[in-house]
N, C-alpha and C positions, 0 to 999 in steps of 0.2 A: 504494500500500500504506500509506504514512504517514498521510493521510488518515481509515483507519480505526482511529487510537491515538486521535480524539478521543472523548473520555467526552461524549459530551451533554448528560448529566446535569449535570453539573459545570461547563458553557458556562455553564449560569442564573447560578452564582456568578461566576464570571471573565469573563464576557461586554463588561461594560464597560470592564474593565481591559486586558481582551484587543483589544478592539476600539480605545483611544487604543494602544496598545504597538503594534499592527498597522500604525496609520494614522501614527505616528511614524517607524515602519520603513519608510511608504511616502515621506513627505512629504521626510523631512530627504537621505535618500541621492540623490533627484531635485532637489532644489535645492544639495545640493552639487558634485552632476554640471553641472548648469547654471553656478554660478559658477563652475567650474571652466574647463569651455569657454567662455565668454564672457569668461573672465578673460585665458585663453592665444592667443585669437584674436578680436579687435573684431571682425572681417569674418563672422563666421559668424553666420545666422540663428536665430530663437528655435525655429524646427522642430526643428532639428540640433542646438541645445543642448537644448531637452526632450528628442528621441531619445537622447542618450547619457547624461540624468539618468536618464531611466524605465529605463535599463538596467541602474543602478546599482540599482536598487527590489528585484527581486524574491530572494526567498528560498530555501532552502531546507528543506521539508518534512523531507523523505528522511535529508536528512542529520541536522538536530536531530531527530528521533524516532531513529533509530538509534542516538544519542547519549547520548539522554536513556535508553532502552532497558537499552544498557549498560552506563549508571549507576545501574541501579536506580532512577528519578528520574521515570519516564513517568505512571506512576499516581497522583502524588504531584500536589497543588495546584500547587506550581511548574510541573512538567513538564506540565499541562497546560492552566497559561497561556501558557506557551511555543507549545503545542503549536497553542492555539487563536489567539495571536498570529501564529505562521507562514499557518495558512488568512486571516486577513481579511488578512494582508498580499498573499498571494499572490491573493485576489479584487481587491484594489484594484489589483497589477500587469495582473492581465488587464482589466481595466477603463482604465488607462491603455491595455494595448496595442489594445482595441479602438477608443479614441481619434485613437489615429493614423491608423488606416483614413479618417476623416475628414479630419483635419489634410492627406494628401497629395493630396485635391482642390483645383483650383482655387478655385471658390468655393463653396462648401457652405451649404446654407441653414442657418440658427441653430437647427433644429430636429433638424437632422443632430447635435449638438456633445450632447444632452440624449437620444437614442436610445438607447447604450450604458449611460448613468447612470440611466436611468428601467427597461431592463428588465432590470437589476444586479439594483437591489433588489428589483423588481418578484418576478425569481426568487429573490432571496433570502430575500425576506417568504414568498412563497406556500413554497417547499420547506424553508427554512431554519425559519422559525415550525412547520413542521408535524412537524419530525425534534423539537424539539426541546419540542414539548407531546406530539405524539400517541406517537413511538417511544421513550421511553423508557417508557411503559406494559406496555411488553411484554419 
């Protein structure tokens, strides 16, 4: 349901801004998840410390739009950098977690690691470019 508080229209302007806040909210909680396990435990692998940083990553939608909502604040500039900072984050968490699907094979070819990140954006050019030239026309 939160998903559909995002103005499209409005992505054009906040889009860049929205996308480093996004990618901020992905990077930093996954690397303090990692030194954090690495920190408490030498013995544990870099698989198990990624796994419980990318756990730290992901957002929620649901909550900040229902927030911003009943702040009066959703339709507002702010509220929908916010709004569009929770989706790229929450596309980057799913992108780490399809990452993992690889990481727990044995040995994966290098082309396996670029599969999830190539048809990311693959669909987020073709559907994501197209909501956001063509639907708001209408």
């Amino acid at each position: 349901e939160a998903g559909v508080e995002l103005d499209v229209a409005q992505l054009r302007e906040t889009g860049t801004k929205a996308f480093n806040i996004g990618l901020t909210g992905t990077i930093l909680p996954l690397v303090v998840g990692m030194g954090l396990v690495m920190a408490s435990d030498t013995n544990i692998g870099i698989k198990s410390a990624l796994a419980v940083g990318a756990s730290f990553s992901p957002t929620s939608l649901g909550v900040a739009a229902s927030a911003l909502k009943q702040g009066k604040m959703l339709d507002t500039p702010v509220g929908q950098l916010i709004v569009s900072a929770c989706v790229v984050d929450d596309i980057l968490g799913l992108i780490l977690l399809s990452l993992f699907q690889v990481l727990v094979e044995e040995n994966p070819p290098i082309i396996a690691y670029f599969i999830p990140i190539i048809s990311s954006i693959g669909f987020l050019l073709v559907l994501g470019g197209s909501a956001v030239t063509w639907l708001p026309k209408f």
